[in-house]
VOKOL-784830 format. One record per residue (C-alpha): x, y, z. Coordinates in steps of 0.001 Angstrom, whole numbers, plus 524288, in hexadecimal, padded with zeros to 5 digits. Layout:
<nodes>
XYZ ...
</nodes>
This chain:
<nodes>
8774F76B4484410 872067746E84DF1 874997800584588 86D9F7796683850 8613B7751084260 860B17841C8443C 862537876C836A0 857D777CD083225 84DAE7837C83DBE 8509A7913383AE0 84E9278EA782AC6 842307874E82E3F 83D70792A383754 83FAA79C2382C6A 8391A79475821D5 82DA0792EE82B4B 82D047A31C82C80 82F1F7A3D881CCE 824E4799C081B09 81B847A0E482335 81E907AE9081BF7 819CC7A8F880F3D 80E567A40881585 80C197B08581A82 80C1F7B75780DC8 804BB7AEAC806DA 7FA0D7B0E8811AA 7FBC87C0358100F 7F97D7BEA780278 7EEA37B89580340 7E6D87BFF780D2A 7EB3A7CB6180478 7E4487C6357F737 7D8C07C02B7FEDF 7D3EF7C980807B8 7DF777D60080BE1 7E1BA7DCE67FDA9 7D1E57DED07FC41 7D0B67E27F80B07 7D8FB7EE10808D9 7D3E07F1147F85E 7C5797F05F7FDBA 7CA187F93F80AFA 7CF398036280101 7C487802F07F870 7BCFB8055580337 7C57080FCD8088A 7C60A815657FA69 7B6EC816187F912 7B40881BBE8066D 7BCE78296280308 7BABB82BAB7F55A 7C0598396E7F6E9 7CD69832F67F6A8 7CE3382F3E7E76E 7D693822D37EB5B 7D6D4814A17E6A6 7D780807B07EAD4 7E3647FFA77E297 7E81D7F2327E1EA 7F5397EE117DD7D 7F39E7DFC37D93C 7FE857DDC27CDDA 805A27D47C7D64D 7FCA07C9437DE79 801E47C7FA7ED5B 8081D7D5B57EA53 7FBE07E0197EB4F 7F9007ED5A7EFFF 7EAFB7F2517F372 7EB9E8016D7F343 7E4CD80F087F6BD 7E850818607EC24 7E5D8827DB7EC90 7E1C4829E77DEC0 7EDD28336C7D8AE 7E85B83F9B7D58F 7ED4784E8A7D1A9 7F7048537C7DB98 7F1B7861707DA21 7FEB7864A87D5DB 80244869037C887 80D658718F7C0A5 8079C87E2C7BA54 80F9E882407ACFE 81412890687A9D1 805BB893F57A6EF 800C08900F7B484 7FA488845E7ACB1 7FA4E877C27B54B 804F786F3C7AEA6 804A5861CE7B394 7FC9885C837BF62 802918536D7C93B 7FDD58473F7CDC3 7FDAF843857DCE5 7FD73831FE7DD75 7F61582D987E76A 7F937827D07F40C 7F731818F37F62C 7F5A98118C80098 7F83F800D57FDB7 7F7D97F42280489 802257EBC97FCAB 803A77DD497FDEF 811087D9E38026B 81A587CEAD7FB2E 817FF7C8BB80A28 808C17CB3A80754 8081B7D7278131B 802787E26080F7A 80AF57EFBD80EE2 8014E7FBC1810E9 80613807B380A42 804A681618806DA 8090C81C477F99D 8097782ABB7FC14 803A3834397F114 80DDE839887E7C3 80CA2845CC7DE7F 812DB843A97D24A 81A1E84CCD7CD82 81B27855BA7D9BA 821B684A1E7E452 82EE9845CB7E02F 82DA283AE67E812 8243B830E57EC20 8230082C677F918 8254881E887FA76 817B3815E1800FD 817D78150D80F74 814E6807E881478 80B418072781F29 80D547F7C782302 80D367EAAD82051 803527E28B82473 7FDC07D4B082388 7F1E97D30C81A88 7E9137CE3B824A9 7EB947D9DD82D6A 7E3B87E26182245 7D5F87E70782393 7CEFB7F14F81F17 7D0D87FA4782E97 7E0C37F9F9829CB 7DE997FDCD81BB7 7D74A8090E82019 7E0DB80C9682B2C 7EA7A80CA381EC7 7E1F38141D817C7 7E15D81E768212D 7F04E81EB482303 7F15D820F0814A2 7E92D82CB1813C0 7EFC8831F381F31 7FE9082FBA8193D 7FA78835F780CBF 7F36D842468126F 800B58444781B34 808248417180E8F 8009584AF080599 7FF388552380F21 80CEB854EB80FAF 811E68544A80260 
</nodes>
């Protein structure tokens, strides 16, 4: 009897915990659709409109409710890179994708912040896969962190460009 009292305790413990972690993403997700998700589109916007010489965009990934990403997009553009033909005539011009930098909503409703590196097509054989930066609790976002991760992205793709 002992052993089943400790069994009983130790299942009720655990479905406490479990109960808890569903309360705890149903809280995430809601923080994210009420007040985190246009926190970081209107920080980006803002971001975006203050250094127009960077021809980037602000994206949102929406297809799937409770499953979104909010996004910072360098605009793809021409890689300077192209193949000349026989005649010296220029061939085919490449294409460089931009880099990205995201804030996806988690199946637990965290956030993941990310950077997609730029890619040349055509030129790189292979892409290098997104670095994640952290995971973090909706309510820990505001606008000072989404800049600090904007700044962070800039610097990883300048070191990543420079040395491609």
């Amino acid at each position: 009897m002992d052993i089943m009292k400790f069994e009983l305790t130790t299942i009720q413990e655990n479905a406490f915990i479990y109960e808890t972690h569903l309360r705890n993403v149903n809280r995430r997700r809601e923080l994210w659709s009420k007040d985190t998700r246009q926190k970081i589109m209107d920080t980006l916007e803002a971001v975006r409109d203050n250094f127009r010489k960077i021809d980037w965009l602000v994206e949102v990934d929406d297809l799937k409710k409770n499953y979104e990403t909010v996004g910072l997009r360098i605009a793809d553009a021409p890689s300077g890179i192209s193949s000349v033909s026989k005649d010296d005539v220029k061939d085919k011009e490449y294409t460089k994708t931009g880099g990205s930098l995201g804030f996806s909503q988690m199946v637990s409703g965290k956030i993941k912040v990310w950077i997609e590196y730029p890619f040349f097509n055509g030129i790189q054989e292979v892409k290098e896969p997104r670095k994640i930066l952290v995971t973090i609790e909706p309510s820990y976002v505001n606008e000072s962190l989404i800049a600090g991760y904007v700044q962070q992205f800039l610097h990883e793709i300048t070191v990543y460009e420079s040395g491609t």
